[in-house]
C-alpha positions as CSV (number, residue, x, y, z in Angstrom):
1,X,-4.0,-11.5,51.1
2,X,-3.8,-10.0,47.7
3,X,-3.9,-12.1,44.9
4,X,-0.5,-11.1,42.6
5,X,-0.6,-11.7,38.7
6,X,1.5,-14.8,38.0
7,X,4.4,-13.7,36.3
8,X,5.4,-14.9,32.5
9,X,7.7,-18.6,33.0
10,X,11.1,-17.8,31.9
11,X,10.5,-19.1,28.8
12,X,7.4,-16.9,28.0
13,X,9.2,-13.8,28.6
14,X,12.4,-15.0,26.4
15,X,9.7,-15.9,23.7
16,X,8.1,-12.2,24.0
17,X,11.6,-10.8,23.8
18,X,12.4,-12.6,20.9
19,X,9.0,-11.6,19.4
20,X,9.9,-8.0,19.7
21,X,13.3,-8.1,18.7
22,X,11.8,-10.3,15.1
23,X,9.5,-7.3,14.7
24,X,11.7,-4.5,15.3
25,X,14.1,-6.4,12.1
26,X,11.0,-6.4,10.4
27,X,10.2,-2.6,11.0
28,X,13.7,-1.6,10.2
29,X,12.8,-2.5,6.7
30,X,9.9,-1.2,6.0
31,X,6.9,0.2,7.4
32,X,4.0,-2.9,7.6
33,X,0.5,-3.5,8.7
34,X,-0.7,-5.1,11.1
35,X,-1.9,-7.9,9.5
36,X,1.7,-8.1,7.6
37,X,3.6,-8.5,10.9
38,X,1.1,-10.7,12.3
39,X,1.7,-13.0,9.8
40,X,5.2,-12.8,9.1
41,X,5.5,-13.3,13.1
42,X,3.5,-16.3,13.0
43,X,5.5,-17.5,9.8
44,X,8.6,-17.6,11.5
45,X,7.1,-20.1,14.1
46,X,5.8,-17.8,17.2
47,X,3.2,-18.9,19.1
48,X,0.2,-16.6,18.5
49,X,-0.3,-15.8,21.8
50,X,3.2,-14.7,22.2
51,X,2.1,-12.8,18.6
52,X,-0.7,-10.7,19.6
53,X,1.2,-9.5,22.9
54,X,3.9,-8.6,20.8
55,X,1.1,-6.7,18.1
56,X,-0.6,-5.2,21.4
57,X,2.8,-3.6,22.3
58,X,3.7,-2.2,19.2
59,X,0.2,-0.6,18.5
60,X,0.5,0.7,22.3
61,X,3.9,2.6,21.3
62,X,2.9,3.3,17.9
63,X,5.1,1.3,16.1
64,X,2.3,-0.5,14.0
65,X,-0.1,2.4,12.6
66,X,-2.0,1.2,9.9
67,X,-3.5,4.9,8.8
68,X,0.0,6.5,9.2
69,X,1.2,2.7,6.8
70,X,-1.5,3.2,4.3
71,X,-0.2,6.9,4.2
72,X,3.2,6.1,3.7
73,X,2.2,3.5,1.0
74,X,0.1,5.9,-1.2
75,X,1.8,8.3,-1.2
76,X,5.2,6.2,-2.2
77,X,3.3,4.3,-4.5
78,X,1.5,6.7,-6.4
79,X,4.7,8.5,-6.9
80,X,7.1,6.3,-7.9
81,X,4.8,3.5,-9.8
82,X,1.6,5.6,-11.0
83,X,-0.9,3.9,-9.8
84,X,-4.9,4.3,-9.8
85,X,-6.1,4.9,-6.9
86,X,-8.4,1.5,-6.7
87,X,-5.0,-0.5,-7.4
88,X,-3.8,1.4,-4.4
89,X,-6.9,0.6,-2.4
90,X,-6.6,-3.0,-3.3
91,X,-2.3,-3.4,-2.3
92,X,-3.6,-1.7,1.1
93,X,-6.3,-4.7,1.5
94,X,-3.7,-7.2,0.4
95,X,-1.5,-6.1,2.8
96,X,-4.7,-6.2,5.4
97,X,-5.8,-2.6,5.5
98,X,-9.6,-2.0,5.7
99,X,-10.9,-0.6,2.8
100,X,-12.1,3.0,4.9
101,X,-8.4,3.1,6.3
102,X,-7.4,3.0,3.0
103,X,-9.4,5.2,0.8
104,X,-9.0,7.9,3.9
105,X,-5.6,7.4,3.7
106,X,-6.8,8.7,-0.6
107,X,-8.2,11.4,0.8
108,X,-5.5,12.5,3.1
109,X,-3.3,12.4,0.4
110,X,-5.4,14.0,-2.0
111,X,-4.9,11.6,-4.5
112,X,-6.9,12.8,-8.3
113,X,-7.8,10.0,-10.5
114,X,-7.5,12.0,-13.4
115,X,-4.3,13.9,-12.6
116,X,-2.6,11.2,-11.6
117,X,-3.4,9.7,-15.2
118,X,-2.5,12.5,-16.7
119,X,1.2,12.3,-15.4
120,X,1.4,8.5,-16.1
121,X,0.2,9.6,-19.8
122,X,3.5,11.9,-19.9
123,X,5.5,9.6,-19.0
124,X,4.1,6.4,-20.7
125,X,4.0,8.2,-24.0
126,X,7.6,7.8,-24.7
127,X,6.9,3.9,-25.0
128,X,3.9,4.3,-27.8
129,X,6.1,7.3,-29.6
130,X,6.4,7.0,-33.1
131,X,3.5,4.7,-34.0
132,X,0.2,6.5,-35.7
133,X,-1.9,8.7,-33.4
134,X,-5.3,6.0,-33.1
135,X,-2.7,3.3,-32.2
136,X,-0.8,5.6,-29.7
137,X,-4.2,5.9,-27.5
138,X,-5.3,2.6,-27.4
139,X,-2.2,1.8,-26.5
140,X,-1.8,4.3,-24.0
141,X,-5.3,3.8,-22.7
142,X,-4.3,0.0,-21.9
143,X,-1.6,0.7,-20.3
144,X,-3.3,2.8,-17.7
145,X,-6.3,0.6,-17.2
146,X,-3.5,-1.9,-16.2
147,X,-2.2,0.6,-13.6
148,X,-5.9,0.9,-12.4
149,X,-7.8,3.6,-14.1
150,X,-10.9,3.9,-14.5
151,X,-11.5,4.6,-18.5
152,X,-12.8,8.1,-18.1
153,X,-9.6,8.7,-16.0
154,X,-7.3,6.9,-19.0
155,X,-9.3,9.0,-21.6
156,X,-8.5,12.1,-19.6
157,X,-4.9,10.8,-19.8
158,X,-4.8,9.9,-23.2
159,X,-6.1,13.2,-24.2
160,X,-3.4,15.4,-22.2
161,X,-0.8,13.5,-24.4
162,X,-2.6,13.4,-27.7
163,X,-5.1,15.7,-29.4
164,X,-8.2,13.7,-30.1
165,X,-8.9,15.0,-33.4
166,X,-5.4,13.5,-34.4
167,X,-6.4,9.6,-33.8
168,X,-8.9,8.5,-36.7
């Protein structure tokens, strides 16, 4: 006689469903990682058993991705807010993302340091207008170190807004 796999207790497969239905509300929304749904499942007071079937599903029908989420994010992100990308690398891992899923989630995007600061420059410079031409990069260099830069990327910035011969 063959030995059958017990199947889940009512209550088990009720708790699974409910699982999935939390997730799917949560996925609606946004996009997440793994490790955001994980604990945002276990937050709302799921067992984590009943948790990591409920992951194991949704990675089996590719609802939780976390290249195609780290995509999503940088792209988004260094679009709307500007952002370096180490300050995107360090949201991803935050949000859980290994650091290689995120920096080739970078590269996919083809994300450039120094072009991105450039555009943040443009569109920073409005907030430093007016003020003398030394005070206008320091400020504008600041600024993008706080998004993330690196300096040589804020310089590069800083100089595609202002001529350097303009700030002594």
């Amino acid at each position: 006689m063959a030995i059958r796999p017990r199947a889940p207790a009512p209550s088990e497969g009720g708790d699974l469903s409910a699982a999935m239905h939390r997730a799917g509300k949560l996925l609606e929304r946004r996009a997440r990682s793994e490790f955001e749904l994980r604990e945002r499942l276990i937050g709302a007071g799921l067992d984590r058993p009943i948790v990591d079937q409920t992951i194991e599903r949704l990675i089996a029908i590719r609802l939780i991705d976390d290249y195609a989420f780290a995509l999503q994010w940088v792209t988004e992100r260094s679009a709307r807010k500007g952002l370096a990308p180490a300050a995107l690398v360090a949201e991803l891992e935050a949000k859980g993302v290994s650091r290689a899923t995120a920096e080739a989630a970078l590269s996919e995007a083809a994300v450039d340091e120094e072009v991105q600061a450039r555009g943040v420059a443009v569109r920073l410079s409005r907030k430093v207008a007016g003020r003398p031409a030394a005070i206008q990069a320091t400020r504008l260099r600041e600024m993008l170190a706080r998004r993330g830069f690196s300096p040589e990327a804020a310089l590069a910035g800083v100089r595609a807004v202002l001529p350097p011969e303009d700030w002594d």
